[in-house]
Residue frames relative to the residue before (quaternion, step in Angstrom):
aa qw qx qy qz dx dy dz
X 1.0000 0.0000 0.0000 0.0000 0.00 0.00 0.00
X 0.4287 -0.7754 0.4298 0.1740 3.56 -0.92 0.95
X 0.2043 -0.7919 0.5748 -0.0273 3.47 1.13 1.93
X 0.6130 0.4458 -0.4891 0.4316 4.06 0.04 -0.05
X 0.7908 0.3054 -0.3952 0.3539 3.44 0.43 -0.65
X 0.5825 0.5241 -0.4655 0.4114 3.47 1.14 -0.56
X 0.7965 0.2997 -0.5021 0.1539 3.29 0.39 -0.36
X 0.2111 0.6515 -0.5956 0.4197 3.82 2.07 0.11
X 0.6375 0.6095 -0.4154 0.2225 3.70 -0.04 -0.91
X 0.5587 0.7600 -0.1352 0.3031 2.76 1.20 -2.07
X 0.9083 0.2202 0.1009 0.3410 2.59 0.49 -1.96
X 0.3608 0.5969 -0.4634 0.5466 3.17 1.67 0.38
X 0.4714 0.6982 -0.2840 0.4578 3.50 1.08 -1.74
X 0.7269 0.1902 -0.1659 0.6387 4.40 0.00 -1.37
X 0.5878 0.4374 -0.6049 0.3117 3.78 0.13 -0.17
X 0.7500 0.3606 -0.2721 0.4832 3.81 0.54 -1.05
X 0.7927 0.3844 -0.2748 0.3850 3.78 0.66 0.75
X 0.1834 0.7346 -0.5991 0.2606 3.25 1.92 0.61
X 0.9494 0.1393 -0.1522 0.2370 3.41 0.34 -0.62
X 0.3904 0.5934 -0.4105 0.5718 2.99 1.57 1.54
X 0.5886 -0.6067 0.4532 0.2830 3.81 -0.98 0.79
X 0.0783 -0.8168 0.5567 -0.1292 3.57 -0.02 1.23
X 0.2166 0.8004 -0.4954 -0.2590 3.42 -0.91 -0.18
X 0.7231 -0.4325 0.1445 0.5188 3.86 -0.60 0.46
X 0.6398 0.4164 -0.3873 0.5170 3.78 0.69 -0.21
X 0.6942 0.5493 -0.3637 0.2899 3.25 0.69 -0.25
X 0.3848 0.5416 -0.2972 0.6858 3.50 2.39 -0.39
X 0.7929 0.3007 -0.3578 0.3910 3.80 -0.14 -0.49
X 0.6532 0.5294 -0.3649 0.3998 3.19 1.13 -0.37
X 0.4506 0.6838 -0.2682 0.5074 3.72 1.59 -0.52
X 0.6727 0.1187 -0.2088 0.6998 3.85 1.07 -0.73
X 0.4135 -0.7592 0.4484 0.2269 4.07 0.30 0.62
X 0.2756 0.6202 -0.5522 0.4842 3.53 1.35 1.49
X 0.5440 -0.5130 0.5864 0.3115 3.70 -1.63 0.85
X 0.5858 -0.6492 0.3832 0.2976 3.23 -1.00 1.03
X 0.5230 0.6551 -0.3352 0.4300 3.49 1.47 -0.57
X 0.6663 0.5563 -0.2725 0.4152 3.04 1.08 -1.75
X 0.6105 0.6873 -0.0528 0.3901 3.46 0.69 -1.54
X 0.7685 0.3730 -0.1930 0.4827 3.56 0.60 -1.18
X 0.6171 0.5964 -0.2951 0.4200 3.55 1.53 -0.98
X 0.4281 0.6020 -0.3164 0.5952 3.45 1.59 -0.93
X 0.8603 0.2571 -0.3052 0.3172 3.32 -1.10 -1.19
X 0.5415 0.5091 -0.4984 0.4463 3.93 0.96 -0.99
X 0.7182 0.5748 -0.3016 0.2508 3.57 0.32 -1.06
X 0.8585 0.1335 -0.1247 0.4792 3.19 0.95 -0.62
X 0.6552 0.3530 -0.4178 0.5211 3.38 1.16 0.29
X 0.5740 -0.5948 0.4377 0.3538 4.03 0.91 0.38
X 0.8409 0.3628 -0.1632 0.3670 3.56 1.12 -0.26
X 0.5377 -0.6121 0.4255 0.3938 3.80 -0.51 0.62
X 0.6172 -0.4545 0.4657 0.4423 3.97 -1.06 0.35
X 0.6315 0.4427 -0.3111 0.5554 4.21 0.56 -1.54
X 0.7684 0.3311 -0.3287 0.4381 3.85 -0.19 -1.49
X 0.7712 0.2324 -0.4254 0.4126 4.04 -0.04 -0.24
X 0.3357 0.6011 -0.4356 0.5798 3.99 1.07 0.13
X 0.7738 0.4279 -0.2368 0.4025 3.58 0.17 -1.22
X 0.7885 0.3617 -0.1467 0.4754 3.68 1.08 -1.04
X 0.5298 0.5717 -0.3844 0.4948 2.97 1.30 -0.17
X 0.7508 0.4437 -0.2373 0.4278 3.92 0.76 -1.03
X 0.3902 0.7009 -0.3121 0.5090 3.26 2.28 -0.66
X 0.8018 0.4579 -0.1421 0.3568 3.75 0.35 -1.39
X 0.5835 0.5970 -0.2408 0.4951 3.12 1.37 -1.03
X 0.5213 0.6356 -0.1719 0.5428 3.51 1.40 -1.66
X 0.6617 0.5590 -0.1795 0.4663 3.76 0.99 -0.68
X 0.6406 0.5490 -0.1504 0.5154 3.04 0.78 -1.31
X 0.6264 0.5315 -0.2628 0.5060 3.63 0.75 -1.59
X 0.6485 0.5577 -0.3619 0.3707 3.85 0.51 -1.15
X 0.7890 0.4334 -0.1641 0.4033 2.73 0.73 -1.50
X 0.6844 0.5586 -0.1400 0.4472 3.65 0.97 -1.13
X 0.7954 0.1880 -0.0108 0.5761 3.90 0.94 -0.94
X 0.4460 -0.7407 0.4856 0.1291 3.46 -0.95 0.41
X 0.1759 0.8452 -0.4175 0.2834 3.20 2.19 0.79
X 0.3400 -0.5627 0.6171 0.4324 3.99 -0.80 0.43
X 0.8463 -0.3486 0.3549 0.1906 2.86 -2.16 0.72
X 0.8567 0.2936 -0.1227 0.4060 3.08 0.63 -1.57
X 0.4244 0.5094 -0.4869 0.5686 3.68 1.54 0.31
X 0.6387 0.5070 -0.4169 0.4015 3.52 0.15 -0.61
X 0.7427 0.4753 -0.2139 0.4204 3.65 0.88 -1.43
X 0.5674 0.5267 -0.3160 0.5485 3.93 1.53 -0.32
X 0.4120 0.8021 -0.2045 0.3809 3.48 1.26 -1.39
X 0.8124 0.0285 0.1984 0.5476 3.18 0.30 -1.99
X 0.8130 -0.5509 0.0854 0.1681 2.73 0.83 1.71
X 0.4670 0.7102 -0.3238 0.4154 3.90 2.07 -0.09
X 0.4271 -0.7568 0.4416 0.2233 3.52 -0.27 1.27
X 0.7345 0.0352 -0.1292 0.6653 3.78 1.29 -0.02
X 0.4160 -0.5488 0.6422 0.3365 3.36 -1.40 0.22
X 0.4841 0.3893 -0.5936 0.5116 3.95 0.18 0.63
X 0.7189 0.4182 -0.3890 0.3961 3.95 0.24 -1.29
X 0.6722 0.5286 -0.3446 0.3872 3.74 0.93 -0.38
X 0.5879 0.5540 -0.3664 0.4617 3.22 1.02 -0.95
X 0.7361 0.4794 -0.2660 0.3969 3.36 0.59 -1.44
X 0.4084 0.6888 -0.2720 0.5337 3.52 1.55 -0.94
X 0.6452 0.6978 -0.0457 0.3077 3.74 0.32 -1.36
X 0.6875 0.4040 -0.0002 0.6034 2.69 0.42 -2.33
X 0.7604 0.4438 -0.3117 0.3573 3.71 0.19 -1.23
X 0.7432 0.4300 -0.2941 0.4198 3.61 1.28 -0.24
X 0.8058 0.1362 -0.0960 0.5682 3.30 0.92 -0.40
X 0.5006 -0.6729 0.4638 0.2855 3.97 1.65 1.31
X 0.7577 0.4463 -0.3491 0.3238 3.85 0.87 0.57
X 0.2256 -0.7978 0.3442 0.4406 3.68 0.47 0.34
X 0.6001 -0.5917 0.1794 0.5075 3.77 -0.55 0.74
X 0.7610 0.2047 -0.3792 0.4849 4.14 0.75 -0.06
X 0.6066 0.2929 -0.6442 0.3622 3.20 -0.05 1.45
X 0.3680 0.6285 -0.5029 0.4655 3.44 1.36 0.53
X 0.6647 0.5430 -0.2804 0.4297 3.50 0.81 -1.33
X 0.8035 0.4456 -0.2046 0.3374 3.32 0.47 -1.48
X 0.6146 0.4322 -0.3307 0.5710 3.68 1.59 -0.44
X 0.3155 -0.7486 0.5724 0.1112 3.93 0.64 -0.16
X 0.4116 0.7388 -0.4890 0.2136 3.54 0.89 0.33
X 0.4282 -0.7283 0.4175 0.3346 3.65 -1.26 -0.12
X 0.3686 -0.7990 0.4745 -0.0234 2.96 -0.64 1.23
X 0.4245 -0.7139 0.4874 0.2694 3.81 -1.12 0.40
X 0.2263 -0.8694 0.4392 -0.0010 2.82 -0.19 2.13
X 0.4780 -0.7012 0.4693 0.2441 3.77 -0.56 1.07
X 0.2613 -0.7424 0.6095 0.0953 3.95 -0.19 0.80
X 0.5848 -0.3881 0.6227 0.3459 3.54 -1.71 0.35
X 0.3000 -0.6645 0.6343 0.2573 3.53 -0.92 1.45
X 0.2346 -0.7515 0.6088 0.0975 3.54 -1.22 1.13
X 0.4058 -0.8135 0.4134 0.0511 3.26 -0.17 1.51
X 0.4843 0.5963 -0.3195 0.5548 3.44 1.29 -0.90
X 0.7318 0.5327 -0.2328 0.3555 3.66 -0.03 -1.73
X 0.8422 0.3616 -0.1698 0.3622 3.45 0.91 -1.25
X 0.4635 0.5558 -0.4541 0.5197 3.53 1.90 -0.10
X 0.7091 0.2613 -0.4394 0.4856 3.91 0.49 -0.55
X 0.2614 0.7070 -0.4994 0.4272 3.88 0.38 0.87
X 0.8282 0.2713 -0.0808 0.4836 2.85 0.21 -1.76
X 0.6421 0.4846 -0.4656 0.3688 3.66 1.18 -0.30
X 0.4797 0.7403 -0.3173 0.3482 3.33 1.51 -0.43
X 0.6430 0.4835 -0.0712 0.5897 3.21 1.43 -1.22
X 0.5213 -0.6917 0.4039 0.2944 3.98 0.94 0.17
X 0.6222 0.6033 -0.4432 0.2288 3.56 0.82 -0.09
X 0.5506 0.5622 -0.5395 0.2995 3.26 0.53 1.24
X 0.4315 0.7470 -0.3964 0.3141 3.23 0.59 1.13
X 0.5053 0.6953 -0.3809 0.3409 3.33 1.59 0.17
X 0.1324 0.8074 -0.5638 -0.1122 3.93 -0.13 0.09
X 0.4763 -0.7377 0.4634 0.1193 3.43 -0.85 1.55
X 0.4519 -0.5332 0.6591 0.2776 4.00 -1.21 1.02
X 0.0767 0.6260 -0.7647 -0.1323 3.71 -1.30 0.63
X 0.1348 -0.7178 0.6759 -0.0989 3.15 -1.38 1.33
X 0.4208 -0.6759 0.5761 0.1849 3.58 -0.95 0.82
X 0.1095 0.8473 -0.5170 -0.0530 4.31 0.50 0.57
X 0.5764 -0.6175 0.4985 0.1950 3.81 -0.77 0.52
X 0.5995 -0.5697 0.4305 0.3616 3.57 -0.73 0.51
X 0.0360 -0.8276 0.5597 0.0214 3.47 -0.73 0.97
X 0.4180 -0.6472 0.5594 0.3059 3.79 -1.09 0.32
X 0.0306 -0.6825 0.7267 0.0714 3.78 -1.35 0.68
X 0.1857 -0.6518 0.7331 0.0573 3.21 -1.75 0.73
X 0.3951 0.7610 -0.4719 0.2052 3.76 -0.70 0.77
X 0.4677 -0.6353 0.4530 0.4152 3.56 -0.86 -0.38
X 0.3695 -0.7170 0.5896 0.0421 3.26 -1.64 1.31
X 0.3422 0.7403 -0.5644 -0.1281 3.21 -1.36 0.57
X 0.4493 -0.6236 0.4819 0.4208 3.98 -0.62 0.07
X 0.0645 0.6207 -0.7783 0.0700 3.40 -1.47 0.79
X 0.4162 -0.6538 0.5881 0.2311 3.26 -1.83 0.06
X 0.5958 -0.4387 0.4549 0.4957 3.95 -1.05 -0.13
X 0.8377 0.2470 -0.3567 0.3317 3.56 0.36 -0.44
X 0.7707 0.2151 -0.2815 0.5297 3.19 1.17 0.32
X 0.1295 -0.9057 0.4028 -0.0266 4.03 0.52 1.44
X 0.1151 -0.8511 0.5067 -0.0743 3.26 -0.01 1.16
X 0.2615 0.8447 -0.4327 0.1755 3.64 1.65 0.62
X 0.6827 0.5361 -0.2362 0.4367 2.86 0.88 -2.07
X 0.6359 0.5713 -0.3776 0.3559 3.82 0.91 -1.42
X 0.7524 0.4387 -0.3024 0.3871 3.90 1.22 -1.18
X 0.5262 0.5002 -0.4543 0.5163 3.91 1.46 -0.23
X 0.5920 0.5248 -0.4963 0.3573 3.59 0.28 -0.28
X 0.7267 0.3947 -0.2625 0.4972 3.43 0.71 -1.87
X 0.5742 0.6862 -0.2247 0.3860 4.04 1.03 -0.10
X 0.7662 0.0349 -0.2553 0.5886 3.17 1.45 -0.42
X 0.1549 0.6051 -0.6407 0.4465 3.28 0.99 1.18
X 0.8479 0.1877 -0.0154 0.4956 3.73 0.09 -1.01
X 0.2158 0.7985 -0.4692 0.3093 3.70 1.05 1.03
X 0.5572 0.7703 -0.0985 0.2941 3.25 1.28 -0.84
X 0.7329 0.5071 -0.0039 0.4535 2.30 1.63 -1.86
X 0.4743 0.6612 -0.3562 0.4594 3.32 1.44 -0.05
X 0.4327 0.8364 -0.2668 -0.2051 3.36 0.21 0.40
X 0.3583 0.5499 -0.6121 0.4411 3.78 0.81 1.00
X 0.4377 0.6650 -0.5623 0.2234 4.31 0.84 0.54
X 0.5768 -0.5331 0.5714 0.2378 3.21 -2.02 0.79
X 0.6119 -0.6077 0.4293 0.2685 3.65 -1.29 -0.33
X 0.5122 0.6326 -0.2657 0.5167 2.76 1.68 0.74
X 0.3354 -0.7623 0.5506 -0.0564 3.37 -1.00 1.18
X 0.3047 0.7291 -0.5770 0.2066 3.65 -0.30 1.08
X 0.5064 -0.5068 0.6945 0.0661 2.64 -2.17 1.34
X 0.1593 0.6780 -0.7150 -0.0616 3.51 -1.24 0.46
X 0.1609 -0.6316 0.7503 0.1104 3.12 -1.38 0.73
X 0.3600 -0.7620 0.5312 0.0869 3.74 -0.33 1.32
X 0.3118 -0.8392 0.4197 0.1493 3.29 -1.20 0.83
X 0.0236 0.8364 -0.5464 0.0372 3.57 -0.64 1.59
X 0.4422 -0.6672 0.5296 0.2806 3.46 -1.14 0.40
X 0.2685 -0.8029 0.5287 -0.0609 3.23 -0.81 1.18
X 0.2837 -0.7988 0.5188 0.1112 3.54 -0.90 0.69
X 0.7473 -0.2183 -0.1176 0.6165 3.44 1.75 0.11
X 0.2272 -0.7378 0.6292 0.0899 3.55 -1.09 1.26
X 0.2755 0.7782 -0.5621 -0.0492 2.86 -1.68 0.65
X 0.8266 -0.1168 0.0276 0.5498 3.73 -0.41 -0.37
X 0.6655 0.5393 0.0810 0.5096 2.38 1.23 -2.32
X 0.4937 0.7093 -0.3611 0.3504 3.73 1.16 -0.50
X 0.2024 -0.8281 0.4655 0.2380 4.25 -0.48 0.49
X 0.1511 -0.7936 0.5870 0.0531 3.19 -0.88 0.51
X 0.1160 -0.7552 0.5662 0.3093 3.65 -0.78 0.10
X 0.0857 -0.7577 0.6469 -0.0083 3.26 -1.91 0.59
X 0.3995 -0.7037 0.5786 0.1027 3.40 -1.31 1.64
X 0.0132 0.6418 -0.7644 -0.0603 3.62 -1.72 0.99
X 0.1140 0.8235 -0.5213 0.1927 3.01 -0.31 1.50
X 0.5177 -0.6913 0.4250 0.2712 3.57 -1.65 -0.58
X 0.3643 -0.6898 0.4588 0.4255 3.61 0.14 0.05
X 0.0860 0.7342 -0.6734 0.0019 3.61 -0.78 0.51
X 0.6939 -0.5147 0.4231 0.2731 3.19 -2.23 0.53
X 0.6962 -0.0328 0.2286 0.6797 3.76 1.37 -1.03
X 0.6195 -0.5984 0.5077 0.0194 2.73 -1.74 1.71
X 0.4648 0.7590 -0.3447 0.2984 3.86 1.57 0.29
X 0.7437 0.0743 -0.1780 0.6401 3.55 1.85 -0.04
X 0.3388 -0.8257 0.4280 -0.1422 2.92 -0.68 1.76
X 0.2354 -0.8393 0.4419 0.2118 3.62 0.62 0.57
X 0.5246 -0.6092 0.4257 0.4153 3.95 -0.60 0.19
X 0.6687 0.4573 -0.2751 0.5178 3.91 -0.61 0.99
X 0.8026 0.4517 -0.1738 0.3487 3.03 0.60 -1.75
X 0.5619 -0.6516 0.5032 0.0809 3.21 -1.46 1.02
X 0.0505 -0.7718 0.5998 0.2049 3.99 -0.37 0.18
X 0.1078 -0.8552 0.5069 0.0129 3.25 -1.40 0.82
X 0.2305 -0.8239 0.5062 0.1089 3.79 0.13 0.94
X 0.1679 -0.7568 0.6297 0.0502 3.93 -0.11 1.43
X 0.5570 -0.6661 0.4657 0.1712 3.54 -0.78 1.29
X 0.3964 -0.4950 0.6567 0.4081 3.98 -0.72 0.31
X 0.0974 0.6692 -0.7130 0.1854 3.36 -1.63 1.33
X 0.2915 -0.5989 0.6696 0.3287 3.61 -1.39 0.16
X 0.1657 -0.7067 0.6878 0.0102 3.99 -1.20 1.11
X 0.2101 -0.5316 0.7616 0.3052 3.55 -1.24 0.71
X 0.1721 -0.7315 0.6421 0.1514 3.88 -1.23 0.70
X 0.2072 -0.6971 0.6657 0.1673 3.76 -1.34 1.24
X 0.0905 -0.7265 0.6532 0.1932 3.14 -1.52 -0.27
X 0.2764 -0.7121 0.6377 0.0997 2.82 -1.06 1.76
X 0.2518 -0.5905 0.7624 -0.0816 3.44 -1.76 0.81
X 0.7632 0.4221 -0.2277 0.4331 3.08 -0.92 1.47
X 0.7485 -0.4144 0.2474 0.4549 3.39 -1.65 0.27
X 0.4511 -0.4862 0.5588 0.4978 3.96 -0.99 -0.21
X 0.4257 0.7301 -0.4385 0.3057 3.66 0.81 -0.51
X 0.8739 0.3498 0.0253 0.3366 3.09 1.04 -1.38
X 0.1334 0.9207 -0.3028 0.2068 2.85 2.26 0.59
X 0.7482 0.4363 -0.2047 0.4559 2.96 0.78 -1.85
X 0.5991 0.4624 -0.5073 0.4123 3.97 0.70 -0.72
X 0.6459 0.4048 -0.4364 0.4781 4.40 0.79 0.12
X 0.5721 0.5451 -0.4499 0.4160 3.65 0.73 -0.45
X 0.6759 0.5577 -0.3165 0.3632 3.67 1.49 -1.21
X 0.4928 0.7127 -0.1692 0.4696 2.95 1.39 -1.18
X 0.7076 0.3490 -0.2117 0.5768 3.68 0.48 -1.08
X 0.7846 0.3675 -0.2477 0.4336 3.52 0.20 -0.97
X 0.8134 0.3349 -0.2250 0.4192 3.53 0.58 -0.83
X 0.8627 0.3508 -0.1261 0.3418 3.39 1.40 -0.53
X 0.5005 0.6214 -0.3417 0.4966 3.10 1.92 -0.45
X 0.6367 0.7200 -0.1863 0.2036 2.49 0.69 -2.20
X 0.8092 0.3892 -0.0775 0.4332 3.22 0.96 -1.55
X 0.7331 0.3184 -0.3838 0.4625 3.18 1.08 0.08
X 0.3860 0.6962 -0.5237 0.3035 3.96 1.39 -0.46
X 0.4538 -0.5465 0.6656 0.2291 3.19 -2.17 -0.03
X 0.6334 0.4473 -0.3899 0.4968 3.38 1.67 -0.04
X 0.5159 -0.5487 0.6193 0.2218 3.45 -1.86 0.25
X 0.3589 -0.6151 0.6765 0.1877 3.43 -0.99 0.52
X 0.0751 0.8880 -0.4536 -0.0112 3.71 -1.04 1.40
X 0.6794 -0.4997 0.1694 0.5099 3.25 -0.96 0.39
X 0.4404 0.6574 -0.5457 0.2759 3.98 -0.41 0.55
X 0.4648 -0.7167 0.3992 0.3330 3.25 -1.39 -0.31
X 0.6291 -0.5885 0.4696 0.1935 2.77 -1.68 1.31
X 0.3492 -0.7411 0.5714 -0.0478 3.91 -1.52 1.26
X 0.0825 0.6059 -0.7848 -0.1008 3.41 -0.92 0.58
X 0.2192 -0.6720 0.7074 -0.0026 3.81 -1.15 0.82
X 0.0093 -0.6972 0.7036 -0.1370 3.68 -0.45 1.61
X 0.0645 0.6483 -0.7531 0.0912 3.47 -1.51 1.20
X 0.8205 -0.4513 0.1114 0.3326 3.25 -1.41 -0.35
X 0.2212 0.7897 -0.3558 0.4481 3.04 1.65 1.07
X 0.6375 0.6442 -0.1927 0.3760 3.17 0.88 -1.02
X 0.3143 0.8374 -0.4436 0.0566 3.80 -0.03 0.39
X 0.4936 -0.6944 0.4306 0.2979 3.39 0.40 2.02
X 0.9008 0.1595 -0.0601 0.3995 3.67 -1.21 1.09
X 0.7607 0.4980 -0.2018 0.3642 3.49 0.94 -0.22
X 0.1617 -0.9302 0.2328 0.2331 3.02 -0.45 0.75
X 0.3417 0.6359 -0.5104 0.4673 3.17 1.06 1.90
X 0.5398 0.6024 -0.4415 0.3883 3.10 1.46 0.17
X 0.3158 -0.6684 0.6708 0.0593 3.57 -2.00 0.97
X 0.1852 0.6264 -0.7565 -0.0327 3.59 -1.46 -0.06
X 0.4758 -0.7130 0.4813 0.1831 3.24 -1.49 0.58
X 0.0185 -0.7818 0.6168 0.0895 4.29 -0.59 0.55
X 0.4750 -0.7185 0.5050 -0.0561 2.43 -0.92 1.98
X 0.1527 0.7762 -0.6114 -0.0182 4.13 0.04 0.48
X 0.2319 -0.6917 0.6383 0.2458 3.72 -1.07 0.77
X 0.0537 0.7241 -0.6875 -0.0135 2.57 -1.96 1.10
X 0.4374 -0.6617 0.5605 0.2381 3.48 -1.46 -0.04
């Protein structure tokens, strides 16, 4: 599917409504993608949530006006869409550390947020070589996970904290395979951001749900077809494969990214910190 153009779409879509009541389903519905589906895309390749680049974008513009028109504050703050002129001001202040009339009254220049140009940044990344991954598609059967669950958000990630406390108590699993899997389960959402929760399993594959450690959570991963990447390398460098998948496969595959959940699959590849280490990310598609 040709994710670049939906998101040009996207964003053409919030450019003519900075100053019209919008809400995030209403952008995903514009490219006819589940807002889940949709939001995972754009964070990935444009570095920003659907609310936080919506938010800076109407922020900058809101700038511009200060500086450009002699509109009162609080038209400007209704204008672009702030449910009070306190939440803007404060809104304001928190981007550019100025409240919006001493922004006005100093006239300074400021770092204006631009329409993310989707086009520009895919020949980036080709600049940078990262079209060289080509994904195994494999048809995988429905499997059973035993492990420990917890919910965190992007802006505060509490993954790394739940694989630690996870293979402290790996052991305890004991009818598990040699397999190692992250799920990040698929739900439909009505609005995502930073701040948005999500839940996520560090668990074990096992034959049968018949020993159950205390804490632990069982999970039953649906039979799906997955296009599988392998990442190589630091975790540091996670996101430059998520970008890769989302911004670069994506757009050129004959497959669709679908609603299910997404896999990391760790085996004896895996070597915490090294940078010979592999794990596999499972993404369903159709």
């Amino acid at each position: 599917m040709d994710y670049q153009r939906l998101i040009d779409k996207a964003i053409t879509f919030m450019e003519h409504n900075l100053d019209n009541e919008i809400s995030l389903e209403d952008i995903s519905d514009n490219v006819h993608l589940s807002l889940y589906h949709f939001h995972r895309i754009f964070t990935s390749c444009s570095g920003y949530s659907l609310k936080e680049y919506l938010r800076k974008r109407r922020l900058s513009e809101a700038a511009r006006t200060l500086i450009f028109s002699k509109n009162k504050i609080k038209e400007i703050a209704r204008k672009f869409q702030f449910e009070t002129n306190e939440h803007f001001v404060r809104a304001f202040k928190k981007e550019f550390n100025l409240t919006p009339g001493e922004f006005r009254k100093k006239n300074i220049r400021f770092d204006y947020f631009p329409p993310y140009n989707e086009t520009v940044y895919f020949n980036v990344l080709k600049k940078k070589g990262l079209l060289k991954m080509k994904p195994q598609i494999i048809e995988k059967p429905e499997f059973k996970v035993i492990g420990l669950k917890c919910t965190t958000t992007m802006a505060d990630n509490i993954i790394p904290r739940l694989w630690d406390d996870f293979n402290k108590r790996c052991c305890e699993v004991k009818n598990g395979l040699d397999l190692w899997i992250g799920v990040c389960p698929y739900v439909e959402m009505t609005d995502m951001n930073n701040e948005t929760p999500f839940d996520y399993i560090a668990g074990r594959a096992v034959n049968n749900f018949n020993d159950i450690p205390k804490d632990m959570v069982t999970w039953t991963v649906p039979a799906s077809k997955y296009a599988i990447f392998t990442h190589k390398g630091s975790l540091e460098n996670l996101n430059q494969t998520y970008k890769y998948i989302f911004c670069v496969w994506a757009k050129e595959s004959e497959y669709e990214i679908s609603n299910a959940d997404q896999l990391e699959i760790y085996d004896e590849r895996f070597k915490f910190g090294q940078e010979d280490s592999e794990f596999d990310i499972y993404i369903p598609i159709k």
